[in-house]
Structures are given as C-alpha cells and as structure tokens.
C-alpha positions as CSV (number, residue, x, y, z in Angstrom):
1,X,29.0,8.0,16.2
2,X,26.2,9.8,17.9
3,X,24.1,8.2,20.8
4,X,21.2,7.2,19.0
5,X,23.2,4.8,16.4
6,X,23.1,1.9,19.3
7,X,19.2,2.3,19.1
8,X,19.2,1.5,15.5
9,X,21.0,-1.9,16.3
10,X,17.7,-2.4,18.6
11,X,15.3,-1.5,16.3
12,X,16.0,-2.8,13.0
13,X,16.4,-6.7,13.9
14,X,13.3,-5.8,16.2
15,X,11.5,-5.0,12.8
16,X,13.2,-7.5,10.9
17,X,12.1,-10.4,12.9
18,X,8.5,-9.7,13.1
19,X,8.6,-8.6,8.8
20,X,10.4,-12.5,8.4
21,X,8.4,-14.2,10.8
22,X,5.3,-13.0,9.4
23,X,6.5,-13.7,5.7
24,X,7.2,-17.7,6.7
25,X,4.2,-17.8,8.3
26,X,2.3,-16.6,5.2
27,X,4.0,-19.6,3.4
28,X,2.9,-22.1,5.8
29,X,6.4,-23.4,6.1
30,X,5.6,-23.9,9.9
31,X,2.0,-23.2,11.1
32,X,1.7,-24.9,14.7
33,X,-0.2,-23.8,17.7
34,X,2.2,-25.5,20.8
35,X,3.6,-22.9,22.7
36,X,6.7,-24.7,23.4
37,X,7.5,-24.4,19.7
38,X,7.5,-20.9,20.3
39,X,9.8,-21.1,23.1
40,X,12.1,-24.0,21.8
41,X,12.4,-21.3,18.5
42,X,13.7,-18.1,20.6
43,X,15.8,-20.7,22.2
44,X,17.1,-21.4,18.9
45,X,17.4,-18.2,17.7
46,X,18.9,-17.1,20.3
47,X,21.4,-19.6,20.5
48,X,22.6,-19.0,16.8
49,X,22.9,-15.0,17.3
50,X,25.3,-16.1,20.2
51,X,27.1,-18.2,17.8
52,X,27.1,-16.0,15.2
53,X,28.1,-12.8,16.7
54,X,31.6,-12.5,17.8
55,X,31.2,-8.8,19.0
56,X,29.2,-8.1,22.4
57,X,27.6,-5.2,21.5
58,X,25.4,-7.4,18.6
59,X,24.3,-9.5,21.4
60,X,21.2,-7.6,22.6
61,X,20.3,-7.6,19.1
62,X,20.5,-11.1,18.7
63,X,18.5,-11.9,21.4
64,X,15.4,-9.2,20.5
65,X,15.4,-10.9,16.8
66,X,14.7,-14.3,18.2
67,X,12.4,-13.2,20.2
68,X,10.3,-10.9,18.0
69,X,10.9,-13.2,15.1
70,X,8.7,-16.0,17.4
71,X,6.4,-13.2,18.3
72,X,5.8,-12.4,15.1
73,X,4.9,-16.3,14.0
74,X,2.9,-16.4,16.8
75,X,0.4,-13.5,15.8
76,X,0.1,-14.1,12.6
77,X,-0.2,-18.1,13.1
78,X,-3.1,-16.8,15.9
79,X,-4.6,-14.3,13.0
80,X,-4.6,-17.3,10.6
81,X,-6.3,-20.0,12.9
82,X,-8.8,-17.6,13.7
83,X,-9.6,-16.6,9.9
84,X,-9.6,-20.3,9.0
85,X,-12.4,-21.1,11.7
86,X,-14.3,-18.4,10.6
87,X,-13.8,-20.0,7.1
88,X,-15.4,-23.5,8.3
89,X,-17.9,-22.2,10.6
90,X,-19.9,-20.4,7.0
91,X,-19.0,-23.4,5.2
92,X,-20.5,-25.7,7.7
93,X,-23.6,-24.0,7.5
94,X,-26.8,-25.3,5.9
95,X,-27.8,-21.5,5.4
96,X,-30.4,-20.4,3.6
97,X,-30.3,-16.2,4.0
98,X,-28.0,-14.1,5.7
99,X,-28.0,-10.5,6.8
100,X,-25.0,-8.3,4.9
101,X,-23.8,-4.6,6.4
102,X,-22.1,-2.3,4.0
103,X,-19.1,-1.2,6.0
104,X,-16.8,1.0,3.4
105,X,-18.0,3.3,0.2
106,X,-19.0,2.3,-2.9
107,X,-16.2,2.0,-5.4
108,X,-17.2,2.0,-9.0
109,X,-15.9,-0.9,-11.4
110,X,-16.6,-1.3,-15.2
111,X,-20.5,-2.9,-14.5
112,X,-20.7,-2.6,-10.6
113,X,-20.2,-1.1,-7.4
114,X,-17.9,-2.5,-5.3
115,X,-18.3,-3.0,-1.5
116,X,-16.5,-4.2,1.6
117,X,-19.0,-5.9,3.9
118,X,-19.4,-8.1,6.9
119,X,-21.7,-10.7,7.4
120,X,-23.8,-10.4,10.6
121,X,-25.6,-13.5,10.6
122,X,-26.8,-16.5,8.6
123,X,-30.0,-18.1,9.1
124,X,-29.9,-22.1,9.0
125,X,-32.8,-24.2,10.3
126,X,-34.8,-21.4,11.1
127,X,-32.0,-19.9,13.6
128,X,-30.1,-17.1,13.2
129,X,-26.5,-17.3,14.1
130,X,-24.2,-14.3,14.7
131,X,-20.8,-14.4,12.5
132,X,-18.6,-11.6,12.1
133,X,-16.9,-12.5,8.6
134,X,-16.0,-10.2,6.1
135,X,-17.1,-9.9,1.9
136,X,-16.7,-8.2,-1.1
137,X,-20.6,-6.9,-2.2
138,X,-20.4,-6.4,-6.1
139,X,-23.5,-4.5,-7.4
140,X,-24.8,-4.4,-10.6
141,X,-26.8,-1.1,-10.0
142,X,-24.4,1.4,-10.8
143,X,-27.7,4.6,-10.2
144,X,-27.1,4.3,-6.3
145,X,-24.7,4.3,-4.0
146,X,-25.4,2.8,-0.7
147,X,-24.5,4.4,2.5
148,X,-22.1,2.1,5.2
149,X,-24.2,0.9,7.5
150,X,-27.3,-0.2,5.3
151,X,-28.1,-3.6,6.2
152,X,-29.4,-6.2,2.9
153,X,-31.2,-9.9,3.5
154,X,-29.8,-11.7,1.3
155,X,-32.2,-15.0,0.1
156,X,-31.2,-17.6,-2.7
157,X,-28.0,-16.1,-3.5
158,X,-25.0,-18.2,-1.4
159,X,-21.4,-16.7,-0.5
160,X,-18.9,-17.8,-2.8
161,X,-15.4,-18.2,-2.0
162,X,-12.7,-16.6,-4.7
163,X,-11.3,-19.7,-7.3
164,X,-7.7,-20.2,-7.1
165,X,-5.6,-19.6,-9.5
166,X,-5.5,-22.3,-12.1
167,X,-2.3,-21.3,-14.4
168,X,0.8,-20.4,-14.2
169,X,1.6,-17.0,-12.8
170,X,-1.9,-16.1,-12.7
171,X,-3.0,-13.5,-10.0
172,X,-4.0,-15.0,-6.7
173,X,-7.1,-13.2,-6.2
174,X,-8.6,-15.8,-3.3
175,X,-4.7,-15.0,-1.6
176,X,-5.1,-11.6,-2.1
177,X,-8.0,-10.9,0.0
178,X,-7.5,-13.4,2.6
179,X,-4.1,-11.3,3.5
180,X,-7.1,-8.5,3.9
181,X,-9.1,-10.6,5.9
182,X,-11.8,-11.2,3.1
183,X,-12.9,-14.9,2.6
184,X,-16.2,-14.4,0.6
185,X,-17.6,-12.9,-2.5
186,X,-21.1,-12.4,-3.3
187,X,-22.6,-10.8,-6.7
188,X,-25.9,-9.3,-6.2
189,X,-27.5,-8.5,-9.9
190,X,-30.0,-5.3,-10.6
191,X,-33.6,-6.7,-10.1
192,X,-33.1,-9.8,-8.3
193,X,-35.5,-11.6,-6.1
194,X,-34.8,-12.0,-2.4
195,X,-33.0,-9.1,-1.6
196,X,-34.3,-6.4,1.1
197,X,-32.7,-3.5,1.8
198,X,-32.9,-2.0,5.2
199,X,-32.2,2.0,6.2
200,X,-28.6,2.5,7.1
201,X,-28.4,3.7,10.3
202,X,-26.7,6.7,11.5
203,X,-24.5,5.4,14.5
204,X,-20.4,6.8,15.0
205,X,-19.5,4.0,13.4
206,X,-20.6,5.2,10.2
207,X,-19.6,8.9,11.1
208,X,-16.4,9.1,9.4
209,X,-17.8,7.7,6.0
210,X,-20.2,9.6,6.0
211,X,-18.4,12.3,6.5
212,X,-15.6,11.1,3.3
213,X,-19.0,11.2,1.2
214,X,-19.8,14.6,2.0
215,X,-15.8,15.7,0.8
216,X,-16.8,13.8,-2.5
217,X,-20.0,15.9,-3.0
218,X,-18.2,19.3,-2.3
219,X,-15.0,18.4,-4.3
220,X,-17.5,17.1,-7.2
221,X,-19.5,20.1,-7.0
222,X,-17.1,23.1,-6.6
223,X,-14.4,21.5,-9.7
224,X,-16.2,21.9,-13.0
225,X,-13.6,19.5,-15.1
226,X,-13.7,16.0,-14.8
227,X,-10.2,14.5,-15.2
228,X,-9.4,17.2,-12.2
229,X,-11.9,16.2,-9.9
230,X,-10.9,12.3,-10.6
231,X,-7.3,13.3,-9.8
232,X,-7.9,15.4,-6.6
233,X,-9.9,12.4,-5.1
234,X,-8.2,10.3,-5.6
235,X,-4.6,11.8,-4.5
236,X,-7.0,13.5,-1.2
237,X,-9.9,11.2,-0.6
238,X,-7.7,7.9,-1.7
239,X,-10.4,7.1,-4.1
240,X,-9.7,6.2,-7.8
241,X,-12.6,5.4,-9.3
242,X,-13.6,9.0,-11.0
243,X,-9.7,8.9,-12.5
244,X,-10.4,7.4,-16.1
245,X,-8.6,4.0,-17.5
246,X,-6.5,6.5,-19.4
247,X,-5.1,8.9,-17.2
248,X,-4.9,6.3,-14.6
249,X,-2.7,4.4,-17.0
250,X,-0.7,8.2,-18.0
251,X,0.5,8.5,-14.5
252,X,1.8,4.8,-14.0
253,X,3.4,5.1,-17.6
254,X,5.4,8.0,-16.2
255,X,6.0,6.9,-12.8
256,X,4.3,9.3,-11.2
257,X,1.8,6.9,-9.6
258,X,2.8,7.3,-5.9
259,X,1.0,10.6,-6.5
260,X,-2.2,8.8,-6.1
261,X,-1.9,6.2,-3.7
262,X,-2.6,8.3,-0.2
263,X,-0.2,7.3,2.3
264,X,3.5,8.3,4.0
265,X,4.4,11.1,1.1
266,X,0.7,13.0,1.4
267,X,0.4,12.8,5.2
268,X,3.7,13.9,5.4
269,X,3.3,16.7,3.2
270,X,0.5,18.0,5.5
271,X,2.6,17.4,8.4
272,X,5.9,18.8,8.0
273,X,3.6,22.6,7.2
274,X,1.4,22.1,10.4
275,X,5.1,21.1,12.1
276,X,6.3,24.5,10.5
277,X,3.5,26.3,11.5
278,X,3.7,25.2,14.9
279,X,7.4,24.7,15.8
280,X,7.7,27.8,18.6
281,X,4.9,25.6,20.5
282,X,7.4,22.4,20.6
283,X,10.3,24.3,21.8
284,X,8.1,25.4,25.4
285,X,7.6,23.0,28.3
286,X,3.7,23.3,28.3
287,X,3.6,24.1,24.6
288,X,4.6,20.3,23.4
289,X,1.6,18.8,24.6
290,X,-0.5,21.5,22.9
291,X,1.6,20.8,20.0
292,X,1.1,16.9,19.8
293,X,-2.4,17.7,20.5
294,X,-2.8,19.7,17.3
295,X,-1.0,17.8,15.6
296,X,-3.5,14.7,16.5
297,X,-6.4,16.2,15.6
298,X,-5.9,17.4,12.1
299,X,-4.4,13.9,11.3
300,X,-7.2,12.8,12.9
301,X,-9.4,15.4,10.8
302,X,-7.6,14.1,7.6
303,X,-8.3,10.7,8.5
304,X,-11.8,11.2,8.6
305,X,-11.7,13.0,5.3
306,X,-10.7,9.7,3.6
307,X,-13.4,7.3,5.3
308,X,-10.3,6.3,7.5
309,X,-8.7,5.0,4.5
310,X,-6.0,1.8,6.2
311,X,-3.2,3.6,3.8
312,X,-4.1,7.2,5.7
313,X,-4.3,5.5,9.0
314,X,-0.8,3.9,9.1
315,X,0.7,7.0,7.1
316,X,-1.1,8.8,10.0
317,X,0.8,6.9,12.8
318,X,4.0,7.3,10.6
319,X,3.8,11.2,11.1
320,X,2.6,11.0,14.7
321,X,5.4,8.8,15.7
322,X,7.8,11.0,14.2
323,X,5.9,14.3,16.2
324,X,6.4,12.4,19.4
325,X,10.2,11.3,18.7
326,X,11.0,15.1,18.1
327,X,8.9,16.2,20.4
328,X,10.7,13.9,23.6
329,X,14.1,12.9,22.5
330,X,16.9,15.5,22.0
331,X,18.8,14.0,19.5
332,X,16.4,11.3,17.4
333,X,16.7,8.8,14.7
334,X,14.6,8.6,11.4
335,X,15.4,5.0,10.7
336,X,14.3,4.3,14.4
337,X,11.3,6.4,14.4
338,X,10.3,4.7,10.6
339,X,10.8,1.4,12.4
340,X,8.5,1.9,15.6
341,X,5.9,3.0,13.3
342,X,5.8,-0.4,11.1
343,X,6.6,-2.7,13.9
344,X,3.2,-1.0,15.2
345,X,1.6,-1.7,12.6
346,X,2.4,-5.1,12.0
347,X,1.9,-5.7,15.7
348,X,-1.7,-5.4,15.2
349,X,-2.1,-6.4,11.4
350,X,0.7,-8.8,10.7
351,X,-0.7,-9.1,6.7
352,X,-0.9,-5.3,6.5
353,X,3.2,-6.5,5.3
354,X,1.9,-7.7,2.3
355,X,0.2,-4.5,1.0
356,X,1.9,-3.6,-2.0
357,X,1.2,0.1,-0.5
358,X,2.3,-0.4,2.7
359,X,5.6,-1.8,1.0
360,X,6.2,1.0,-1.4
361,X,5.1,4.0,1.0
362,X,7.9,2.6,3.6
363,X,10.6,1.9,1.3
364,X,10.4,5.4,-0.4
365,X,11.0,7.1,3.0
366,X,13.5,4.5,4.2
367,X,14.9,5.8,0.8
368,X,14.3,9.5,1.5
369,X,16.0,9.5,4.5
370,X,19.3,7.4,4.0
371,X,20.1,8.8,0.6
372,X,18.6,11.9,0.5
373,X,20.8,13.8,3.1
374,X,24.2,12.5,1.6
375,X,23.7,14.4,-1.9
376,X,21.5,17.8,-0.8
377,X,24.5,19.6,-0.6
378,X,25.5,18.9,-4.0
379,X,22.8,21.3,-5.2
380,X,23.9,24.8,-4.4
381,X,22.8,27.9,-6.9
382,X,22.1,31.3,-6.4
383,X,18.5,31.1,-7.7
384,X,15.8,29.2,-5.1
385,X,13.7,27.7,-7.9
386,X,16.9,25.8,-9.7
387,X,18.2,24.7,-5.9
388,X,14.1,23.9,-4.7
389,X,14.1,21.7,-8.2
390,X,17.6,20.3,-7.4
391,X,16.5,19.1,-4.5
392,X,13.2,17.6,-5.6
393,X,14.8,15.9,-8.5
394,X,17.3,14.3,-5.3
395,X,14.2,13.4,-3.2
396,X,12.8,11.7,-6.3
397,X,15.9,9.5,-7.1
398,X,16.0,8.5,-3.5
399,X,12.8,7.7,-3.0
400,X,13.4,5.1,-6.4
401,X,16.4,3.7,-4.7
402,X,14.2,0.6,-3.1
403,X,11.2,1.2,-4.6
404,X,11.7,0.0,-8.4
405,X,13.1,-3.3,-7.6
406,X,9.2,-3.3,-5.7
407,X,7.9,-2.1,-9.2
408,X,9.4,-4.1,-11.2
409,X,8.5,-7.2,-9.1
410,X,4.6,-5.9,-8.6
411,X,4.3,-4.0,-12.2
412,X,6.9,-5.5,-14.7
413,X,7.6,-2.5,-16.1
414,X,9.6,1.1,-15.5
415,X,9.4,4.9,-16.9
416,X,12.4,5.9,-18.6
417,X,11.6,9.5,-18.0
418,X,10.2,9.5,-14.3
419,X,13.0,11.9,-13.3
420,X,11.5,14.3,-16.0
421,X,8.4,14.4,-14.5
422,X,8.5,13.3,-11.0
423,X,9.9,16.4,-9.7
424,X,7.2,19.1,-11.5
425,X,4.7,16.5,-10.0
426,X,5.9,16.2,-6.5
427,X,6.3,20.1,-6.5
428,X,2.9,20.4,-7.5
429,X,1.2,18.0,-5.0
430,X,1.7,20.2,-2.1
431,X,-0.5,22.9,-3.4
432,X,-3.0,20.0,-4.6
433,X,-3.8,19.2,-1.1
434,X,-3.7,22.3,0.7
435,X,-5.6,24.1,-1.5
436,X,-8.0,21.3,-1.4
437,X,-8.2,20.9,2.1
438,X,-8.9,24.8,1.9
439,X,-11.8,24.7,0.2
440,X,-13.2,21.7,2.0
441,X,-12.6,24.0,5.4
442,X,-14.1,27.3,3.5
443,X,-16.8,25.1,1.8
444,X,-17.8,23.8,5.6
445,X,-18.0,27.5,6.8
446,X,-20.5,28.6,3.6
447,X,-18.2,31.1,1.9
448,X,-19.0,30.4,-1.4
449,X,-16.7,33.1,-3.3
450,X,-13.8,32.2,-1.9
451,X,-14.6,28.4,-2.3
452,X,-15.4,29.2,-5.9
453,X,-12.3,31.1,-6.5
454,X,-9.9,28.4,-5.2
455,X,-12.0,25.8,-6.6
456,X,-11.1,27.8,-10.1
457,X,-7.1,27.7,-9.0
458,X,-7.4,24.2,-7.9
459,X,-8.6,22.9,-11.6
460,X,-6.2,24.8,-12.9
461,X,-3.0,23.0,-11.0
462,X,-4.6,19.5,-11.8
463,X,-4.9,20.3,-15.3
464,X,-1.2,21.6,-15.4
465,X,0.1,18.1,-13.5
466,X,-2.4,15.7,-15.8
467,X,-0.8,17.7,-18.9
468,X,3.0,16.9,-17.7
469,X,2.0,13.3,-17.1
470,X,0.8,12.4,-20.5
471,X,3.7,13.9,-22.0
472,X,6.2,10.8,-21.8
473,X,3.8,8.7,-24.1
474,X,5.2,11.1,-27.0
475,X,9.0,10.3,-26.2
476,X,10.4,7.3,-27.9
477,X,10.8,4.2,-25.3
478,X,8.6,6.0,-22.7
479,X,8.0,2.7,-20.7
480,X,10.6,-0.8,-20.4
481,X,8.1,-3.3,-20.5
482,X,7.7,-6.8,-19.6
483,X,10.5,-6.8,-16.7
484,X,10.2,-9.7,-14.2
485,X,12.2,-10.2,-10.8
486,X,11.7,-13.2,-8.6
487,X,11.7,-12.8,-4.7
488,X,15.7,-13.8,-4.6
489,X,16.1,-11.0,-7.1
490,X,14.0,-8.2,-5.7
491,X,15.7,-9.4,-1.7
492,X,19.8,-8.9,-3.1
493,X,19.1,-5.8,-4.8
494,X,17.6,-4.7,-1.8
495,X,21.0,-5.8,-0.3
496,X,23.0,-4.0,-2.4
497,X,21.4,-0.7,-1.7
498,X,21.5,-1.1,1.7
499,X,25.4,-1.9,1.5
500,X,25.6,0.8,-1.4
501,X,24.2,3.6,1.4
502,X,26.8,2.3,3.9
503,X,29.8,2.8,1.4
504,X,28.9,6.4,0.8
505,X,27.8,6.6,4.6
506,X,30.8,6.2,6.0
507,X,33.5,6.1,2.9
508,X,34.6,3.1,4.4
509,X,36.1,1.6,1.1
510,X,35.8,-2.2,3.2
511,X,32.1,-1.9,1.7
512,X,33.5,-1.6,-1.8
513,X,34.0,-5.9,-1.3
514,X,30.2,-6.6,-0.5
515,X,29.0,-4.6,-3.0
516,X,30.8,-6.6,-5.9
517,X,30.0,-10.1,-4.3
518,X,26.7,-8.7,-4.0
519,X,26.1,-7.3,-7.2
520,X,28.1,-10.6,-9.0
521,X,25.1,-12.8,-6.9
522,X,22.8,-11.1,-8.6
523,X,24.2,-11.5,-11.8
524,X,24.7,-14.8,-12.2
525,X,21.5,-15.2,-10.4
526,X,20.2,-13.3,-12.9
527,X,21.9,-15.1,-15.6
528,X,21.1,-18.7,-15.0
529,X,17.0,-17.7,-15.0
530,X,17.9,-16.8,-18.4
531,X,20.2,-19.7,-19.6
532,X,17.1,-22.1,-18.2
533,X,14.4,-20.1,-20.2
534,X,16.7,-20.6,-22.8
535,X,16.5,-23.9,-22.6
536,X,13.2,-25.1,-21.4
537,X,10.4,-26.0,-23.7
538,X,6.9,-26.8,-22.6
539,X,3.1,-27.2,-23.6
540,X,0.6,-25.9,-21.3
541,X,-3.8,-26.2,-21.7
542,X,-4.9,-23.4,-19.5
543,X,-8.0,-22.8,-17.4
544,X,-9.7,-20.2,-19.3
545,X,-14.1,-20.1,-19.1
546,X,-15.8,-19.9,-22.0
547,X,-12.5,-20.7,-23.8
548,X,-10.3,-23.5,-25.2
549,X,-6.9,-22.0,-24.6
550,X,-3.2,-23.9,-25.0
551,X,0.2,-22.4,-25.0
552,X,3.6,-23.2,-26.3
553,X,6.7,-22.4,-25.2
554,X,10.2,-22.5,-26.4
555,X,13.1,-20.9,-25.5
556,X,12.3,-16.8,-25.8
557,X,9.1,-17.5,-28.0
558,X,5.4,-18.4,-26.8
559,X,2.7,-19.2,-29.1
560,X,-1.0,-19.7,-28.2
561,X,-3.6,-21.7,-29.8
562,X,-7.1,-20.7,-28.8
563,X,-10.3,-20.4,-30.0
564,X,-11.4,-17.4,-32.1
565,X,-13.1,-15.8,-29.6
566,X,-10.5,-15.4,-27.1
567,X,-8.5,-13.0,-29.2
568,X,-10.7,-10.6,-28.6
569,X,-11.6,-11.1,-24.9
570,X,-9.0,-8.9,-23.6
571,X,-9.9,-9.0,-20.2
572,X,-10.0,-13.2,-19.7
573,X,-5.9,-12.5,-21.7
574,X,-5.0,-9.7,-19.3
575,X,-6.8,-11.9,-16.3
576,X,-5.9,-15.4,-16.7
C-alpha cells in the first residue's frame, strides 16, 4: 500500500458527505436554519461512524463525513433561503418596469434567441429598487445579437415564473433552473411597445464575452462549410447552436456526444500537451512556479475563449488542481486530486451537483483513472497505430464504466456501436482543438495564409469525424431505446462498479461475495419494477394547452385519446 492510499480514506467520505448532504437538501427532507441542528447532526453522525466502524483507522473518516455532510446542508440550505427571498421580494412587488442586463451570449433556439440575464431593478410606485435576480431573456428577433452588457427597460411585459410540471414524468423545467439560480422568464416579441434598449457598455466584466464573440467571427469566417464550423464551436467555444437538429442528434445516436460538451476531457486534452511541453520546467526548483504560472494562464486564455463557459471553468480547476498535486507532492493520488477539485466546486456552488455535465465529465475520469491503468498493458503490438487505437478503445470503455448508468437515467437510450466510433472520434478531437486554437492564435497575429491553410485542414478533420458519426444509423439496432433507471437503480450499479474495480484492484477474491449480492439487488430490484408495471392499470387526463389529451395504461401497452390536432404537434408530445 503506498502512502497516499490513507489520503483517499480522507478525501472520499470528505466528498461524499458534501455530494449527500447537498442531494437531501435539494429534496427538502430537512430544510432548517437552527444552528444547533447542525451541531446536534455532526454529533449524530459522528456518533454512528463510531458505532459503525470497528477498525481505528476508519475513525478520522467517520468523523470528517459528519462533519462535511452538516457542512454541506448548511450551504446549500443558506443558498436556498437566500434564492427563496429573492423569489418573494419580485413577487411582492407592485412593479410596473424593470431594468434587464444581458449577461451571457445569445444562443439561438427554433424562433428566438436565448439569453441569461439579471434583473437590476424594478420600478414600483415610482421608486426604483435594486434586486440582483437572475432570468432567462427569449427573443423573437433572431437579425441581432445583443452584446452582454446592454441594458433593456422593460414596460408592460411582467416576469413570469416557469409552470410546474403538471404530468407524470414530465421535465421539471421551473426545477431545472432554480438548481442554476434562475427563478424568472420573460419573452420579449419582435416589435413590441415599451422596450428600450440602452448601449452595452464596454466594462471587464463583459471582456471575456466579448472576447468568445470575436472566436465565433474568426472560426465562422476562416471555415467555409457549415456542419464544420457548427461542430468546432461547439466542441471549442461550448456553443451548440450552429450544430444542426441532425448532426446534433448523429453524434448522441452514436455515443459520441461527450465530444461536444466542453469540460474535463477537452481541458484535459490541452493540458496534458502544455504538461508535455513543459515538463523539464516542473522538475527545477524555480522552474515549478514558472510552470504553474503557464499553465494558469492558457487555462485562463481558454477560459476566456468560451465566454468563461461554467463547464470550462470547473474542467479548468480540475486540470489546475491536478498541476499543483504533481507539481508539490512526490508521490500523488488521482482519485484525491479528482476529489479536491469537486469538493471545490461544490463548496461554492452546491447545485453545480446537479448538472448533468458536471455528473458525466467527473464520472468518466473517475472511470478513466480506476479502470484504465489495470488493462493498458493488455494492448502490446509492434505497430504504434494498432497499440495507440488499443489504448483509445480502453480509455473509451472506461470512461462508459459510470457513465451509461448516467445516460440511461438522463437519456433513456444507448449506442450499440459507440466502441466503433468513439475511439476514431476521441483520436480525432485532439487535432480539432489544437489546430483550432492555432488558427485563433495565427488569426490574432494577421497571418492570413497560414490561417487559411489550417482553416482548409481543420474543415477537412470535422468533415472526416461528422462522416464516422452518421455511420451507425446504417447498422441494424444502432440505438436501444426507451431504457429507464430509477435513482435506486442508477446508485447500485454505481455500487457494483466501484466493488467490481476493487476485485480486479486487488484480486482479492473476498469481493467476488459483494459483487453477486450486489448485482442479485439489482435484479430483483429490477424485477419487481417490472412485475408491478405488469400489473398496474390506470387512466390519466393530462395537462396539455391547446389540447384535450387522456392516456391509458395497462400492463406493457399505453394508448392515448386526444384531439386531432395533437398528433401532429410534436413538440407539446415530446414536451409534455
């Protein structure tokens, strides 16, 4: 056992009690403000890990969970009292206009443009009064984008807070933006009254979007073909909304969508060649500090690239926490290093746990690291490209290992063929971005030709990766649909991973025991879900405008009785 194995008993119940703490807490099973409930529960806590834990060394451990798992309540119970005044003070108001500033890019939807805002003030009774709460700004005008930082007066048109969801299983969009901090909507339509637009203003604040709009320009001036400048902005700039419904659709069909969602896998990408490039500077005394400095900056450069995109910001702390673990600490942990970086996180934005990107970028490196180095070896050949696609294939599967139960439970659905395509695609992304970030860099210093020339090579790799991702839709079976796991499911396969990787770990055949029980939970978990939908019949009139809809339901069969109009209204089915 080396020394830093003691460390992970530290940091992974430190992480695990702030990740359940903040996931009651969302729930509402116990929202209080008394500080002695806070107290009396590390008491508690603390009292059971003595209980519980018949070896000493677990002690520690014990104690840190209780504790962070009451630290954990208490900032996001503190985050959610604050949010809720917020809420009452705008609803208390009598207002009558309000002041709006645009504070991200404009994203484009189907018939608007989307923006986050923040509300700066609302007037009521002829007084002004200074709020700081946040919006989603939905333009009809889709012939200009607005610059963050323009400021709009608002007249006539109130703030509406997002409808619950009224049927069964129906997306909880009023949820899904309060875990962003978003409590209001407003739609704004093109011509109407009692709207003023002031100039944006040109403050630091607005610098590093700004700055993400000029990227967009260059990228959408220098790449002639469409489908390849919607793919590089998205998988550099972390914007989707030059991608297309279709190809958008071909990469999640062959589960190669990671590929676009910027966060641990691109930023790491850039890091591990700047870590390459750099390594003689970590190994000298002075050196490391020029080396960490270095290595801030161009994150920091990226950063501003994406308009400091949240996803590139944590993925950004990911990398930099794992520069300063191997830049100080002889001998260092990737589990503990991965775990410093989210408990960071979460320190400071408990609901960021609730990001379905923030899940899915830490469980494929969680999976990357554990499974990954106890099968590299297994790929040995004499050529370098068959042993370099070995070994993507391997980080591939790993990075599945606790991702799909994620996928399933988010996306009810799973490529058959993702080890087909995810390794060409993951070998390919590298060269995306640098050659990217190359001609951003060349395009900033004015030399055209050689923009123009890797601007030619660029389109050329996105067409090859958009190709290979619409190939699957030719293959029989290319997608299992319609898969559902429940919380309990998603949490023991989880389990059974994690005991899995601690099996082959150690080949401690003990494990073999927990894996079974484990895997039988599941099972007849699994089982009776079935047996009851088996069994359960029931009639359902949902909550559908401009519709009359009802649904029954029998066993394995549904049927729905509607009017004719909702047959073809795809997107109030898809929606509701």
């Amino acid at each position: 056992m080396t020394a830093t194995r003691p460390f992970v008993r530290f940091l992974l119940p430190l992480v695990a009690g702030i990740l359940s703490s903040i996931w009651i807490s969302d729930r509402h099973l116990i929202l209080s403000n008394d500080l002695s409930f806070f107290l009396g529960g590390t008491l508690v806590a603390c009292l059971v890990g003595f209980v519980l834990v018949a070896r000493r060394r677990y002690i520690t451990s014990s104690l840190i969970f209780g504790a962070l798992f009451c630290l954990g309540m208490l900032s996001a119970t503190l985050k959610d009292e604050i949010f809720r005044e917020q809420i009452n003070k705008v609803g208390q108001l009598n207002y009558d206009a309000y002041l709006l500033e645009i504070r991200t890019l404009g994203e484009k939807r189907k018939t608007t443009i989307r923006y986050d805002a923040q509300v700066k003030s609302l007037r009521a009774g002829g007084t002004w009064h200074t709020t700081d709460a946040r919006v989603v700004l939905s333009l009809a005008n889709q012939n200009q984008f607005l610059d963050p930082g323009t400021r709009i007066v608002v007249r006539g048109r109130p703030l509406q807070r997002p409808a619950p969801p009224r049927n069964p299983n129906e997306f909880d969009y009023q949820k899904y933006l309060e875990r962003k901090g978003i409590a209001w909507t407003v739609y704004l339509p093109e011509g109407v009254s009692g709207v003023v637009y002031e100039d944006s203003p040109t403050g630091i604040t607005t610098w590093p979007q700004r700055f993400s709009t000029w990227a967009d320009a260059e990228l959408r001036t220098t790449l002639k073909t469409q489908s390849s400048y919607g793919l590089v902005k998205a998988m550099v700039l972390a914007r989707r909304d030059d991608l297309g419904a279709d190809l958008l659709n071909a990469y999640i069909q062959s589960g190669a969508v990671h590929v676009l969602a910027v966060s641990g896998l691109h930023v790491g990408i850039l890091f591990l060649l700047l870590s390459k490039i750099l390594v003689g500077l970590r190994k000298k005394r002075l050196g490391r500090f020029v080396y960490l400095g270095l290595i801030f900056l161009f994150l920091t450069f990226y950063a501003l690239i994406t308009g400091l995109s949240p996803s590139v910001l944590r993925a950004s702390l990911m990398c930099f926490t794992f520069a300063l673990s191997q830049t100080f600490s002889r001998r260092h942990d990737g589990v503990n290093t991965l775990a410093i970086s989210a408990f960071i996180i979460l320190l400071f934005d408990p609901m960021a746990l609730f990001a379905v990107g923030f899940q899915l970028s830490y469980a494929a490196v969680l999976g990357i690291m554990l499974f990954y180095p106890l099968f590299k070896e297994t790929v040995d050949s004499k050529y370098r490209v068959v042993k370099w696609l070995g070994q993507i294939t391997l980080v591939s599967l790993a990075a599945q290992v606790f991702t799909f139960p994620l996928s399933i439970y988010y996306f009810h659905q799973f490529p058959t063929y993702f080890l087909l395509v995810n390794p060409v695609v993951i070998g390919l992304t590298p060269i995306l971005i640098y050659s990217t970030l190359a001609i951003l860099s060349i395009s900033w210093i004015g030399f055209v030709p050689l923009t123009q020339l890797l601007a030619y090579w660029t389109d050329g790799v996105a067409r090859v990766m958009n190709s290979i991702v619409e190939l699957p839709k030719s293959l029989p079976h290319y997608l299992l649909e319609r898969l559902d796991f429940d919380f309990l499911e998603v949490g023991v396969l989880l389990l059974i991973m994690l005991v899995l990787y601690k099996l082959l770990e150690s080949r401690d055949f003990a494990y073999i025991k927990p894996v079974f029980l484990s895997c039988l939970l599941f099972f007849t978990y699994a089982l009776a879900l079935t047996l009851n939908e088996f069994t359960t019949s029931e009639t359902l009139f949902h909550y559908v405008p401009k519709h009359t809809v009802m649904s029954v339901t029998k066993g394995q069969k549904a049927y729905i009785l509607s009017n004719a109009a909702f047959k073809n209204d795809t997107l109030a089915y898809n929606f509701h």
